[in-house]
N, C-alpha and C positions, 0 to 999 in steps of 0.2 A: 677708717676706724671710728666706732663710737664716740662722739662725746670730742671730736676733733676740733681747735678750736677754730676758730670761723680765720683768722691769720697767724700764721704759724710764726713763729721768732726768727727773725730773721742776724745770718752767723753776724756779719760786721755788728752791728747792734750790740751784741751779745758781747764782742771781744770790745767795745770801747767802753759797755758798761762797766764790766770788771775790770777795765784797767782805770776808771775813775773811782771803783770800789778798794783799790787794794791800800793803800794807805791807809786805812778806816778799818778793812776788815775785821781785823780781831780783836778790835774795840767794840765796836757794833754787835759781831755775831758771836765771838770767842765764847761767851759764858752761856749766850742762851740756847745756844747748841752742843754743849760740852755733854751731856747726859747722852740724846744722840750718836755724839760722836765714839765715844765712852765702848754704847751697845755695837757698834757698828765694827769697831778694833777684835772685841771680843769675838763677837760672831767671827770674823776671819781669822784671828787665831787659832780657833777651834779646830780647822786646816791647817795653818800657818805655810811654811814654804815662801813659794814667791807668787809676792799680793804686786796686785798693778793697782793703786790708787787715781782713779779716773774722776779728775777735777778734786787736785791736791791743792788747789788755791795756794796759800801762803805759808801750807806745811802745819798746820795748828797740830793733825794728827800724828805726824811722824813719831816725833817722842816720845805716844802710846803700844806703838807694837813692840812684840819681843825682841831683841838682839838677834836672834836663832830665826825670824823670818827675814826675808830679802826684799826688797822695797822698788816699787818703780814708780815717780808720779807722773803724770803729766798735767797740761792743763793749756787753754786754749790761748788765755794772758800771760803775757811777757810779763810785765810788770807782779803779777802774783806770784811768779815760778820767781825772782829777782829775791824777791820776799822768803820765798820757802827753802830757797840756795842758803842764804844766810841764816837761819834757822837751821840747818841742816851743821854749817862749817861753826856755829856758836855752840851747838851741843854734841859735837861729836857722834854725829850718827852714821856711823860705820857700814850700818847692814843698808842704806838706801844707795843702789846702785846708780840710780842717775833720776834726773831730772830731765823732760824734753816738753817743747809747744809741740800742741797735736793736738788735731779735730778726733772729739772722741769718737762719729762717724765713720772714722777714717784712718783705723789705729793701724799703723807701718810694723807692726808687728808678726810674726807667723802664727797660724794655727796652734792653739794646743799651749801658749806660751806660759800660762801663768796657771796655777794651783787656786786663787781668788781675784776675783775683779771686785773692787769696793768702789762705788759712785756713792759720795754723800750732799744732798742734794743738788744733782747735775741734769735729771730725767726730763725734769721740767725746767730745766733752764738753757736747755739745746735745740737745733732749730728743724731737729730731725731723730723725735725718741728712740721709733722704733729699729729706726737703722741703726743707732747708737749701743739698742737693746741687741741687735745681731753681731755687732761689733764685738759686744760682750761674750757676746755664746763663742765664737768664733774662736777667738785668743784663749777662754779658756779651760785648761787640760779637764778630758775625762771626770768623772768623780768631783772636780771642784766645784766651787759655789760663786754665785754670782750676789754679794752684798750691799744694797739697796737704802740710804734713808732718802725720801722722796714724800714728795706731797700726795696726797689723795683729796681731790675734791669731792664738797660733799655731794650727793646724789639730789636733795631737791631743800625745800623750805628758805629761811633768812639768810642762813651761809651762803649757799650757790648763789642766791641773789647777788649778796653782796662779793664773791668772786666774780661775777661778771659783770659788776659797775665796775670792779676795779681790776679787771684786763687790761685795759688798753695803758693804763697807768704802768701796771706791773712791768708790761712788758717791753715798757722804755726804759724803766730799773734792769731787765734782763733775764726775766723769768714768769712765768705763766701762774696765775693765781688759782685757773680752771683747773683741772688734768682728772678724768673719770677712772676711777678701780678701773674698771673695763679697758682701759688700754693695755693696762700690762696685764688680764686676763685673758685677753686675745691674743696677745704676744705671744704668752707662754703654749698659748692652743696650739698655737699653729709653727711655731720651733719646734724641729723633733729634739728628741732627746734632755729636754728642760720643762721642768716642774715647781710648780709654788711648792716649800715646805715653810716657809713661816709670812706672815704678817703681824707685825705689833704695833701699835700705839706708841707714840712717843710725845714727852713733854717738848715744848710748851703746849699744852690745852688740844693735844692730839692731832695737829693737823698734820703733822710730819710721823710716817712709817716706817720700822724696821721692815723690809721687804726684803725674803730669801729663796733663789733660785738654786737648784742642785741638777748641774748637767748630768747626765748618767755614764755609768760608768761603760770601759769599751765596753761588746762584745764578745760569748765567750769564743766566738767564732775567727773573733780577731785576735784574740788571748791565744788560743791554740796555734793560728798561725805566727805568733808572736816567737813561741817555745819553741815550732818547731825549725823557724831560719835560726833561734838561736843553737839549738843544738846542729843543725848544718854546719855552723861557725865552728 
């Protein structure tokens, strides 16, 4: 893929940063990602149903979706899902079905499982995008959407510079400073049935993207044989 970066993140890394991140969490990130997070609720309720929150961390979002959608999160730290459990049993949230550890890679879920898939920045902090990005089509159902805030690095001048002075840094923190548009513009090429409908901008100072996928819906081919086993029935 374009714009790959020269060493890819690697998982154990990944699962001891955040588990030294999650005490701190939503002290650190809670507010300057709340707008972010805000857009990213919205957009999936515009669906609603059952959303899989993929890298639920400590649960910051839960308390923003509607009652009327069904909740699933996972996330790859023990210690953040410990955090988001209790969050969960403090505010009575009823509509989240379960909490589980799971490599987002590698989601034990069936085809078709979910109406939204929401990763709020996960893209770039996994040690395997693109498989994570098929992961996502994968699980979910026809018609749904696949909702996205994730980094975009910039394309050239003092910013890219200075993402890739500070790579190697980042990604002993747990997350990739680099990551090119072009990755998930190839993605979407080459997945049948999934298409960009949105990219936006998001505060703080734009480096982070509302990013929205929309699987297509079945077939009327499939539709037809759908109606006619059910009328067989």
């Amino acid at each position: 893929m374009t714009d790959a970066p020269a060493h890819e993140l690697d998982k154990r890394a990944i699962v001891k940063a955040y588990g030294r991140w999650a005490p701190v969490y939503d002290l650190v990130f809670g507010a300057v990602f709340e707008h972010g997070r805000r857009a990213a609720v919205a957009a999936a309720e515009r669906i609603g149903g059952r959303i899989l929150e993929v890298g639920v961390g400590t649960g910051l979002s839960l308390p923003d979706y509607s009652a009327a959608s069904r909740l699933v999160g996972i996330d790859i730290s023990e210690p953040m899902l410990r955090k988001a459990q209790k969050r969960i049993s403090g505010s009575d949230l009823n509509n989240v079905e379960g909490l589980a550890v799971m490599d987002a890679a590698h989601l034990s879920f069936p085809e078709a499982s979910f109406d939204v898939v929401v990763a709020q920045y996960v893209v770039t902090a996994v040690a395997d995008p693109e498989a994570t990005l098929d992961e996502f089509a994968r699980v979910l159902k026809p018609g749904g959407e696949i909702v996205l805030l994730s980094r975009v690095g910039a394309e050239a001048g003092l910013r890219r510079a200075l993402e890739q002075w500070l790579a190697p840094a980042a990604r002993r923190l747990g997350w990739r400073t680099e990551f090119a548009w072009a990755r998930y513009t190839q993605w979407a090429e080459r997945t049948q049935g999934v298409r960009l409908i949105e990219r936006r901008a998001m505060p703080p100072l734009g480096h982070f993207w509302l990013i929205r996928f929309a699987k297509a819906e079945a077939t009327t081919a499939s539709g037809n044989k759908h109606h006619a086993a059910c009328a067989e029935r």
